[in-house]
C-alpha positions in Angstrom: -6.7 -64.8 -21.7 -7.1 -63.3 -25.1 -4.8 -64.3 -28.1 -7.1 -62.3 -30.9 -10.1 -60.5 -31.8 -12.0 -60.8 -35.0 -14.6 -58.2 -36.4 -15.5 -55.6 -38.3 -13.3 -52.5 -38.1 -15.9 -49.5 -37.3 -13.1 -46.7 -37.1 -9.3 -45.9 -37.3 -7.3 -43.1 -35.3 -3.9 -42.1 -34.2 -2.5 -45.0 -32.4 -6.4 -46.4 -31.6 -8.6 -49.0 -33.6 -12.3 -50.1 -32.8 -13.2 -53.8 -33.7 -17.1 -54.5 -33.6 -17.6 -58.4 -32.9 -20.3 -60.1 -31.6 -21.9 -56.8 -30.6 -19.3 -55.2 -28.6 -16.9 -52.6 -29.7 -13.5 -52.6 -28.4 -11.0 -49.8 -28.1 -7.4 -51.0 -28.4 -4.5 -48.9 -28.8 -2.2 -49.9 -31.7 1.0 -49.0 -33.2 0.6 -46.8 -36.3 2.9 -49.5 -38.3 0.4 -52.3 -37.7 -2.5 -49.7 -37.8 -1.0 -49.0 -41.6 -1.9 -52.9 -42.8 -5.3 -53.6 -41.3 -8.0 -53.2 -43.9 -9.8 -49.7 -43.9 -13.2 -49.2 -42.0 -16.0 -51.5 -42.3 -13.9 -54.2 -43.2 -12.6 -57.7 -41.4 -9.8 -58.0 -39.7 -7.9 -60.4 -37.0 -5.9 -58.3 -34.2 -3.6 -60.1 -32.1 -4.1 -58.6 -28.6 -2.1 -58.1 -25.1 -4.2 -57.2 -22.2 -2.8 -55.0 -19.5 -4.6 -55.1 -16.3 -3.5 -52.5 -13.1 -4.8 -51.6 -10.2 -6.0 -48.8 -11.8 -7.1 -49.2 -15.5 -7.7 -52.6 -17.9 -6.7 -52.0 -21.5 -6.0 -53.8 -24.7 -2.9 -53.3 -26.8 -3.2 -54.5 -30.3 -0.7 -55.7 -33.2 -1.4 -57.1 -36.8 0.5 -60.1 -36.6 1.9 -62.4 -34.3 5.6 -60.9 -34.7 4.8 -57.3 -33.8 3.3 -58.5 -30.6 6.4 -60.3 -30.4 8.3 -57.0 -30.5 6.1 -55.2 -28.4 6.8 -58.0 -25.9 10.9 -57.6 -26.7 10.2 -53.7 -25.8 8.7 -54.4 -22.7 11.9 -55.9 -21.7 13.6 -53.4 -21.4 13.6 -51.2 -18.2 11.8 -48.2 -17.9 9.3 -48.8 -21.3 6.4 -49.5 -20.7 3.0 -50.7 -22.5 2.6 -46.5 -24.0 6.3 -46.2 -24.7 6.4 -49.5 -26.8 3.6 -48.5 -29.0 5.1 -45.1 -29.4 8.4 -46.2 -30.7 6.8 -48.8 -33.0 4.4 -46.1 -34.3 8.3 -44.1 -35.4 9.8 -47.2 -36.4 9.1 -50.5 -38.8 9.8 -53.9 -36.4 13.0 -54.5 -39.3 14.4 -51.4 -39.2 14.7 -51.3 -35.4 16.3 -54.9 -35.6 18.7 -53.4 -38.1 19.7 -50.6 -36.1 20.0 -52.4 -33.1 22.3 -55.0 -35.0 24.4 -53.1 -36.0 24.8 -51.1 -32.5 23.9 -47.8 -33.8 23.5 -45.5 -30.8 22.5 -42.4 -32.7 19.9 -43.7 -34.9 18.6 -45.5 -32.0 18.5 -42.1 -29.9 16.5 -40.0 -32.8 13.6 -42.4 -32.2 10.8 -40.3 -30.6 10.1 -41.6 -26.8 13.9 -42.9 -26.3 16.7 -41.2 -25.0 20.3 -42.4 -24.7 19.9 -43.4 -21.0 17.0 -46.1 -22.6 19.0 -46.2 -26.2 22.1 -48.2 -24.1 19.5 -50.2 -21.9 17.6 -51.0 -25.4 21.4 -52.2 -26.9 21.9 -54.4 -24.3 18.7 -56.0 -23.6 17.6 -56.5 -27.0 20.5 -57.0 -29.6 20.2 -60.6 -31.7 16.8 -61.0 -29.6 14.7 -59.1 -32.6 14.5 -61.6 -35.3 12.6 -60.2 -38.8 12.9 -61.9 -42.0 13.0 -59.0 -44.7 10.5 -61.2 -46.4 7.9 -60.8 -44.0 9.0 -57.1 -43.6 8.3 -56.6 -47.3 4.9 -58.6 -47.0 3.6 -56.1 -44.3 5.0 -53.3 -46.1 2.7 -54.2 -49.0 -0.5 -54.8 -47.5 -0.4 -51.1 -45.8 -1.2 -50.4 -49.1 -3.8 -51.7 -49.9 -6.0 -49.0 -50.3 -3.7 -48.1 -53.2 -4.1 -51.3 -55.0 -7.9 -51.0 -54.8 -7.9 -47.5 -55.9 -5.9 -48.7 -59.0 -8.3 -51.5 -59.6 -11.2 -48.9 -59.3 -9.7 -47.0 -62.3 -10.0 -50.0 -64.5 -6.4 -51.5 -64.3 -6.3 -54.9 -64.2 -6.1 -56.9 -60.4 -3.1 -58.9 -61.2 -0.9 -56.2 -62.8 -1.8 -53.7 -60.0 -1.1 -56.3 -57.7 2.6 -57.1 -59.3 3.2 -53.3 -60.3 2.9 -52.9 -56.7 5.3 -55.1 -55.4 8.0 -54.3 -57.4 7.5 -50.5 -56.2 7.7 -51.9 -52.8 10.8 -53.5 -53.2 12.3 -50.5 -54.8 10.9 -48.1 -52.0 11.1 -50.0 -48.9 15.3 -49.7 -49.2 14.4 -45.6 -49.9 15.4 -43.3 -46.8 13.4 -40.4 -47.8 10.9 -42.9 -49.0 10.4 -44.1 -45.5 10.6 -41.2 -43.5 7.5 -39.4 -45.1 3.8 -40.1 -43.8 1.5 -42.5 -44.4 0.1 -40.0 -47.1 2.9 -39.1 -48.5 3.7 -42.7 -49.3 0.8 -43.1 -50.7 0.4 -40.2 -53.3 3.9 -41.2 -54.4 3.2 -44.7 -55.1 -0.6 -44.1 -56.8 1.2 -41.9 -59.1 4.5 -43.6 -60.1 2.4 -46.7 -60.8 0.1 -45.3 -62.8 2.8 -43.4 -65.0 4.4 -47.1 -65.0 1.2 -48.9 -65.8 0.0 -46.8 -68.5 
């Protein structure tokens, strides 16, 4: 029934995003990882959308793009996840890393994801390996956009768009292959990269 939404984002919380279009306001529940590259509050932005309807309860799961739905949808696959759990272990976990780990059949790393346990870590091996497919391309495009807000800040200081832009994604490259890098929160990564590219800009 629905593919997208389109509006105007009017707030961003913990696994939750509300889009304003056409005078309604939806509440969708989203993975942190695609929560990090949507555009920050009052801006635009397309959210590709499953809709889960029970006996019980209707509610809208959203991704933002095309191939995290796709994962989601890979997730649900696998017995005993469910619509929450997905979201959960894609909030812990990029789409490429999961592919990675799951590629290369690693049990352990797959079991220190928050909301799986090794019962679901061997269902998720056999289910699921050589099904995810992520370029590292695209991986490295999403990583990019989730900062954005780091960009504009950068911009805001006076540096110029297009050597923010390429100073960031050369950081990117760098980071995105950085254990300790990744693992930190969305703050952390944030602080780190506003201030290493300013000392490399300047």
């Amino acid at each position: 029934m629905f593919n997208s939404i389109f509006g105007m984002i009017t707030a961003k919380n913990i696994r939750q995003i509300f889009i304003e279009t056409n005078g309604i306001e939806w509440d969708i529940c989203i993975p942190d990882s695609s929560l990090d590259m949507l555009p920050c509050v009052g801006k635009e932005a397309r959210v590709y959308i499953y809709m889960q309807h029970t006996e019980n309860a209707m509610a809208l799961f959203g991704f933002a793009s095309k191939e995290e739905r796709n994962v989601f949808f890979d997730l649900l696959k696998v017995d005993g996840i469910g619509a929450k759990g997905a979201i959960k272990i894609m909030s812990n976990i990029s789409s490429f890393k999961l592919m990675e780990i799951l590629e290369n059949n690693n049990l352990d790393e797959l079991e220190k994801i928050p909301g799986i346990g090794k019962k679901t870590a061997g269902k998720m091996l056999l289910a699921l390996k050589g099904k995810i497919s992520i370029s590292e391309e695209k991986n490295k495009t999403n990583f990019q956009s989730a900062f954005n807000d780091v960009a504009n800040s950068l911009v805001d200081m006076g540096f110029d768009k297009k050597d923010v832009d390429s100073k960031i994604n050369e950081l990117v490259m760098v980071l995105s292959t950085d254990e300790t890098f990744m693992n930190k929160t969305k703050k952390e990564k944030e602080e780190i990269l506003f201030k290493r590219a300013i000392v490399e800009m300047s």
